[in-house]
C-alpha positions as CSV (number, residue, x, y, z in Angstrom):
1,X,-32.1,2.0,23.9
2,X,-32.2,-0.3,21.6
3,X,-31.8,1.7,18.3
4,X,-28.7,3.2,20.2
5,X,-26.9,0.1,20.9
6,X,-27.7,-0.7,17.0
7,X,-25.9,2.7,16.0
8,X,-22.6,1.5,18.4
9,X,-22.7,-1.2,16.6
10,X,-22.8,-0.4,13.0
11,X,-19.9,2.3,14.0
12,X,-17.7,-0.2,15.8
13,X,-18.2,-2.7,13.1
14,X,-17.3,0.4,10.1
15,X,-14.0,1.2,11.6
16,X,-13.3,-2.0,13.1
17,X,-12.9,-4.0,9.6
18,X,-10.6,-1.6,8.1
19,X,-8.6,-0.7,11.4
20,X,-8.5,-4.8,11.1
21,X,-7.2,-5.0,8.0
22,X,-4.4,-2.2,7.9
23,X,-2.9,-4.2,11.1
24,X,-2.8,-7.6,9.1
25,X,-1.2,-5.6,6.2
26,X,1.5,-4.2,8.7
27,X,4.5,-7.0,8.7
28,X,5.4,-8.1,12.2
29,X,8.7,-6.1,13.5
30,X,12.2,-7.9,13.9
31,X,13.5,-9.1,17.2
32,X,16.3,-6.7,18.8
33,X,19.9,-7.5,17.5
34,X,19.0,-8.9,13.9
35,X,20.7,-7.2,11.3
36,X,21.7,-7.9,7.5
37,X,25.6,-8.2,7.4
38,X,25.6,-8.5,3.9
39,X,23.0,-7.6,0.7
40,X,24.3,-8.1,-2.6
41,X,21.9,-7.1,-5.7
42,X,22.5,-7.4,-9.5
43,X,19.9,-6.0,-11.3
44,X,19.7,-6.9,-15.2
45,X,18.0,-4.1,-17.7
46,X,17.3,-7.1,-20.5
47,X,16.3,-5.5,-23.9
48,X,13.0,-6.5,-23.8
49,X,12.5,-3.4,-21.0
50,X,12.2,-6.1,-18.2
51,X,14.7,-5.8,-14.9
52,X,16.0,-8.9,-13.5
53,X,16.7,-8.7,-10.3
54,X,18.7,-11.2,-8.0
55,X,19.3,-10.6,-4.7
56,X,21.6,-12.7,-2.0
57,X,20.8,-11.4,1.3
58,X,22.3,-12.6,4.7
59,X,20.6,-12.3,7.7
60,X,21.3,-12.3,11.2
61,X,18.4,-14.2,13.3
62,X,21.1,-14.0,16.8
63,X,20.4,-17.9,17.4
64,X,16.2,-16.6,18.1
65,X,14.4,-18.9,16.4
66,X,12.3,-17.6,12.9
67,X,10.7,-19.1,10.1
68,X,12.2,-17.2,7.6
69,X,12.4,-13.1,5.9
70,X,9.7,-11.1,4.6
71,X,10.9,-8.8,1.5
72,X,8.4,-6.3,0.2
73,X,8.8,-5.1,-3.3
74,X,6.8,-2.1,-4.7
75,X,4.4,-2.7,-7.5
76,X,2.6,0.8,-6.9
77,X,4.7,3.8,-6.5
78,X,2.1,6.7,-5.8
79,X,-0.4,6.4,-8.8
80,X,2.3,4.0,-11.4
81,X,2.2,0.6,-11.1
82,X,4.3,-2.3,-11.8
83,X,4.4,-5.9,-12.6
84,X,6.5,-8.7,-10.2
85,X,6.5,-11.6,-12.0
86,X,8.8,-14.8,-11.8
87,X,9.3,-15.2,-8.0
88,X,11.9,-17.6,-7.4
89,X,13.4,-18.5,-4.0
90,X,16.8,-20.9,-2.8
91,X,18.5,-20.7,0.4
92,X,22.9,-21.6,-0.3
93,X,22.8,-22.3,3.9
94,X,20.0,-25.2,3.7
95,X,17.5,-22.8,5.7
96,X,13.6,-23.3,4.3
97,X,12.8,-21.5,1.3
98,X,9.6,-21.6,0.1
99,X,8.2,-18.5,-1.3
100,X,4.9,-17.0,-1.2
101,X,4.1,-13.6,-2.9
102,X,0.7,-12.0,-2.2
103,X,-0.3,-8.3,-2.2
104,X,-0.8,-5.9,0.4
105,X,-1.6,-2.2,0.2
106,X,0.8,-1.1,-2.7
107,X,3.8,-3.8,-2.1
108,X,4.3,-7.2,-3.0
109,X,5.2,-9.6,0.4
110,X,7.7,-12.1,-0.5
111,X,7.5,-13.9,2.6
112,X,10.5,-17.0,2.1
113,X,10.9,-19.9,4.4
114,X,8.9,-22.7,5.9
115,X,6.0,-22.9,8.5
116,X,6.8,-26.1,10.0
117,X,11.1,-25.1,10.8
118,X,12.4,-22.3,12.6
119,X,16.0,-21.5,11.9
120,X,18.7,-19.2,13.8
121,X,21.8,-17.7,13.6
122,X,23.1,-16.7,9.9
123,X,21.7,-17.7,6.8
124,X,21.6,-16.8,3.2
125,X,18.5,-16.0,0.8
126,X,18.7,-15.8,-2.6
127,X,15.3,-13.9,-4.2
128,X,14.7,-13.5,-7.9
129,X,12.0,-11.8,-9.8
130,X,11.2,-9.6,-12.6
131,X,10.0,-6.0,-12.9
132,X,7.6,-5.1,-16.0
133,X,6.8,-1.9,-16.6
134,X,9.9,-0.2,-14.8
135,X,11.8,1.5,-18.0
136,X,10.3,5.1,-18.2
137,X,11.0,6.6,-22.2
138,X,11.8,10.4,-22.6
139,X,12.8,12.2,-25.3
140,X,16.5,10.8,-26.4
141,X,16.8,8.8,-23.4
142,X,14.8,5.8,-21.5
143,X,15.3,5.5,-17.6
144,X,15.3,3.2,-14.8
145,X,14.9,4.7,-10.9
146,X,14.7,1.7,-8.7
147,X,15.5,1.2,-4.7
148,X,17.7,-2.0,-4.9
149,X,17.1,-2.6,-1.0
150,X,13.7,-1.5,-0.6
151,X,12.8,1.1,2.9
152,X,10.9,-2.0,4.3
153,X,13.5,-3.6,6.5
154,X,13.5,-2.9,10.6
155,X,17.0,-4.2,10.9
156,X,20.4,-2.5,10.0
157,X,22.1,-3.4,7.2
158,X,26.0,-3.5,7.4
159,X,27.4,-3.9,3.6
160,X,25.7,-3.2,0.5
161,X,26.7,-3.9,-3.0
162,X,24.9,-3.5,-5.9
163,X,26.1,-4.2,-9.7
164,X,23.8,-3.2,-12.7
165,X,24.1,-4.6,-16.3
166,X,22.7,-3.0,-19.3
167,X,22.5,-4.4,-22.6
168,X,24.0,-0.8,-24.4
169,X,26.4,1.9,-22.9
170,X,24.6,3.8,-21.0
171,X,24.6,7.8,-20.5
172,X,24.8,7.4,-16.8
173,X,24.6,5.3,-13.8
174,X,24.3,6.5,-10.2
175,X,23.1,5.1,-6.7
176,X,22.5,7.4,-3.6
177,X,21.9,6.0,-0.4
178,X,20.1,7.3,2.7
179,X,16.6,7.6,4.2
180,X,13.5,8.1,1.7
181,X,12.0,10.9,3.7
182,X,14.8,13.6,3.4
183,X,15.1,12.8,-0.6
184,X,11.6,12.0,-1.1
185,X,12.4,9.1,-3.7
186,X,14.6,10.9,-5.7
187,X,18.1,9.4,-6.3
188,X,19.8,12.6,-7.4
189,X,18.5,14.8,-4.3
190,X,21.4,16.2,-2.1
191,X,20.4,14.6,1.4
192,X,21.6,11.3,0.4
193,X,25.1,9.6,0.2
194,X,26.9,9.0,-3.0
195,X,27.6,5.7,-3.2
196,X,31.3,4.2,-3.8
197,X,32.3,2.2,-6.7
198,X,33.0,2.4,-10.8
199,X,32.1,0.9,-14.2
200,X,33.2,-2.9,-14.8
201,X,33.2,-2.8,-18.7
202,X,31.2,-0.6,-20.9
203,X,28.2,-2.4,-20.0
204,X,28.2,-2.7,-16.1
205,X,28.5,-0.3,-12.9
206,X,29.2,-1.7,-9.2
207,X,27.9,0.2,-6.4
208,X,28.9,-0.1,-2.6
209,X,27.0,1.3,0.5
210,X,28.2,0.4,4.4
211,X,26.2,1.1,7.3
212,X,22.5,1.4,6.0
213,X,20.0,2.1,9.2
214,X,16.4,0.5,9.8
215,X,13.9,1.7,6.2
216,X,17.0,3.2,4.9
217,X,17.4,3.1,0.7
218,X,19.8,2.6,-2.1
219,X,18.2,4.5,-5.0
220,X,19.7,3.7,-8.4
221,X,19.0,6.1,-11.7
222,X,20.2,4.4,-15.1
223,X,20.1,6.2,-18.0
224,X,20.3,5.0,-21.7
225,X,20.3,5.8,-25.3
226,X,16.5,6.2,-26.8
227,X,16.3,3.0,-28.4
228,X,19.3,0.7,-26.4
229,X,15.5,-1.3,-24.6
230,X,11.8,-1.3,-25.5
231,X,10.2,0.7,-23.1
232,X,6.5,0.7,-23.2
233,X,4.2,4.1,-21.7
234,X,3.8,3.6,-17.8
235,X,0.9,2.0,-16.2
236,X,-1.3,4.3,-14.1
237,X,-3.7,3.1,-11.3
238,X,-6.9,5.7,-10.6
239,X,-5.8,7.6,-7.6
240,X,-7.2,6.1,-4.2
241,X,-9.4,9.2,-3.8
242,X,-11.2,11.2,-6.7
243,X,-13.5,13.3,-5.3
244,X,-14.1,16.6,-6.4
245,X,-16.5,19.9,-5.1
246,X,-19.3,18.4,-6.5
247,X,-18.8,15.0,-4.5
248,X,-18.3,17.4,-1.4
249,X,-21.5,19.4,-2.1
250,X,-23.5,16.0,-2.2
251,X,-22.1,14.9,1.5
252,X,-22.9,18.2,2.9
253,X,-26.5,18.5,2.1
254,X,-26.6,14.7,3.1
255,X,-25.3,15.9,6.3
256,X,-27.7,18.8,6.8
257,X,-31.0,17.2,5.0
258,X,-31.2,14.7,7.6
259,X,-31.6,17.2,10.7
260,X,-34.2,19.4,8.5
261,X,-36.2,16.4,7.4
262,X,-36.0,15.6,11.2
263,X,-37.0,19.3,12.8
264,X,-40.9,19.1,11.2
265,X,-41.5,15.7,13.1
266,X,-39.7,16.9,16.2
267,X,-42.1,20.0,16.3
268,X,-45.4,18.0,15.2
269,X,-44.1,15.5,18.0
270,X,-44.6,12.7,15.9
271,X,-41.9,9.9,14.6
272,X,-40.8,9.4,11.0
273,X,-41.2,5.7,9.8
274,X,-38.5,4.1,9.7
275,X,-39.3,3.2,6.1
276,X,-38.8,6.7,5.4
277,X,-35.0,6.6,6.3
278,X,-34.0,2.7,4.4
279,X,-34.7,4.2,0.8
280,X,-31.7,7.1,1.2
281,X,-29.6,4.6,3.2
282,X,-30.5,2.1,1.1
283,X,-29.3,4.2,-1.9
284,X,-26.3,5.3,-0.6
285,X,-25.0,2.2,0.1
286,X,-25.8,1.2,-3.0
287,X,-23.4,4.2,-4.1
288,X,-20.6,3.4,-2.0
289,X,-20.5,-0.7,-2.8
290,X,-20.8,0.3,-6.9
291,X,-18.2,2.9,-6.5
292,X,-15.8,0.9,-4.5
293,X,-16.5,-2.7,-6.4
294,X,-15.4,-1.4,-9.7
295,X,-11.7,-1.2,-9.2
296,X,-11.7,-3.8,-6.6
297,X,-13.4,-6.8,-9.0
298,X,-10.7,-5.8,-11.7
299,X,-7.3,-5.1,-9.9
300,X,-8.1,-6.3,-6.3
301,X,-8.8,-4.6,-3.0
302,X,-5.6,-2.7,-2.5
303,X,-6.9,-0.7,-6.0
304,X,-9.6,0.6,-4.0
305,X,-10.6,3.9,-5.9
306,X,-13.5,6.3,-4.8
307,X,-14.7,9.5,-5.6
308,X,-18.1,11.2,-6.1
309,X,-20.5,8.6,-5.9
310,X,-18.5,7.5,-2.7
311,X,-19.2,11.1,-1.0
312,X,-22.9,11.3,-2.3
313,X,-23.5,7.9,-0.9
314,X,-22.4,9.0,2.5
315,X,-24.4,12.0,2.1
316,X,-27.7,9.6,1.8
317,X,-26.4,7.2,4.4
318,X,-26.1,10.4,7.2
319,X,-29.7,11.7,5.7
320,X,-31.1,7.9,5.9
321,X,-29.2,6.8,9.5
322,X,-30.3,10.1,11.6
323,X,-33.7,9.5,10.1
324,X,-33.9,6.0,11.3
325,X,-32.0,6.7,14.7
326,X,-34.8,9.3,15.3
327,X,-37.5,6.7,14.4
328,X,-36.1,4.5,17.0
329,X,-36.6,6.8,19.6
330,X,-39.9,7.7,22.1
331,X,-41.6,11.3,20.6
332,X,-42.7,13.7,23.2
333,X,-46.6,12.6,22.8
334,X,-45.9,8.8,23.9
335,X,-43.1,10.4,26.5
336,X,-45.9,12.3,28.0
337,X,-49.0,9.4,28.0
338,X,-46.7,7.3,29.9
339,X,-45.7,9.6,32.9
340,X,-49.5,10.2,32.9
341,X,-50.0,6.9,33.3
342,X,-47.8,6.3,35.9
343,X,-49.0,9.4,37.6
């Protein structure tokens, strides 16, 4: 009994850490009747490839007392990643300010406003930051595709505008509005609005957007001359997963080794050590921690990557565990003796 309560245990405690973690990572959902009246972006392509952003956001707390806004930036779209850098926060309504940026899962949490004062009603944000890394070159052309709003806001959103200024004429500007999982990122696909507006000089474009629903998006495509910014090759993060068939192959004779080491004991009615079963588990933990801890010491926990050694580590762990469950447990032969002896 007691090896089993062991085995609950270990199993709670493996899914209960990450189950744990995902929830902390998951920002806490607006009250009912907040909205965003207004949201006004200028985003800055500077020469050096970086994008400026400012944004002036009002929000809507209905007189229900908050501390402040979270706003979540991207700085890993699938496998590319991204550099926010230069966080700076002011409030124009006197609300709390204060800005703290840490990481979770593949965004950037700008949470602004103050722990000790809760604020209601209406009042205006200003966030600034920069993007590195977010000028993709192709041949003849280098290109920005950025959401200016972001899908991580639970509230409406009643008036966008967004202007964009680029240090050479570009070859074209365009925003698209709507929900991310009909266009699947891509500012140019049919399922989402064209937004209103027109160029303001050669070197700037103003976008407006009305009536923008909970995780809805602005998507903006800017296009200029090869040349008009530096643009350095984008960054790539190693996928989350890596495995391949060999990693699979490893996990399933890991899964099937254990019950065949197992069946000889079972018929000799005898009880592996439980010696026998700590060297695979040993060694396949050993797997896991090497093949997660090498991503994680150099870019942080959200870079998790694993892959093969992951899957043969799991393989050893299943041998290793059913080895030492079985250990844990009364073989026939002692089974027997004692109903004798009570007998």
């Amino acid at each position: 009994m007691r090896s089993m309560r062991d085995m609950v245990w270990v199993v709670a405690i493996a899914v209960g850490i990450p189950l744990a973690i995902v929830c902390l990572a998951l920002p806490a959902h607006a009250a009912p009747g907040e909205s965003i009246p207004t949201y006004d972006v200028v985003l800055e392509i500077r020469p050096d490839g970086v994008l400026h952003v400012r944004e002036t956001i009002t929000y809507d707390f209905r007189g229900r007392g908050e501390h402040g806004i979270v706003r979540r930036v991207p700085y890993r779209i699938e496998n590319r990643l991204y550099d926010i850098r230069n966080v700076r926060t002011s409030s124009s309504t006197g609300a709390p300010a204060r800005a703290r940026a840490r990481k979770m899962l593949h965004e950037v949490h700008i949470d602004v406003g103050g722990e000790r004062r809760r604020v209601g009603g209406r009042q205006a944000y200003v966030i600034e930051y920069d993007v590195v890394g977010v000028m993709t070159p192709h041949p003849g052309r280098v290109e920005l595709r950025w959401d200016a709003v972001g899908a991580g806001w639970d509230v409406p959103i009643g008036e966008v505008s967004v202007r964009v200024e680029v240090p050479a004429r570009p070859l074209r500007v365009g925003c698209r509005a709507g929900s991310r999982r009909h266009a699947r990122g891509d500012p140019e696909a049919t399922g989402l609005t064209r937004c209103g507006g027109g160029r303001d000089g050669p070197y700037a474009v103003d976008f407006t957007q009305g009536g923008l629903g909970p995780h809805e998006s602005v998507l903006i495509v800017v296009r200029l001359p090869e040349g008009a910014v530096h643009a350095a090759p984008p960054r790539y993060a190693r996928p989350h997963f890596t495995g391949s068939w060999l990693g699979y192959t490893a996990l399933l004779v890991g899964l099937g080794v254990g019950p065949a080491l197992l069946l000889p004991w079972a018929r000799a009615r005898r009880r592996p050590g439980r010696r026998v079963g700590a060297g695979p588990a040993g060694a396949g933990f050993l797997l896991v921690t090497v093949d997660v801890a090498d991503d994680v010491l150099a870019r942080g926990v959200w870079a998790a990557s694993v892959g093969d050694l992951t899957l043969t580590g799991l393989g050893l762990l299943a041998a290793g565990s059913a080895m030492i469950f079985r250990s844990g447990r009364p073989g026939v032969t002692e089974r027997a003796a004692s109903e004798d002896q009570r007998a």
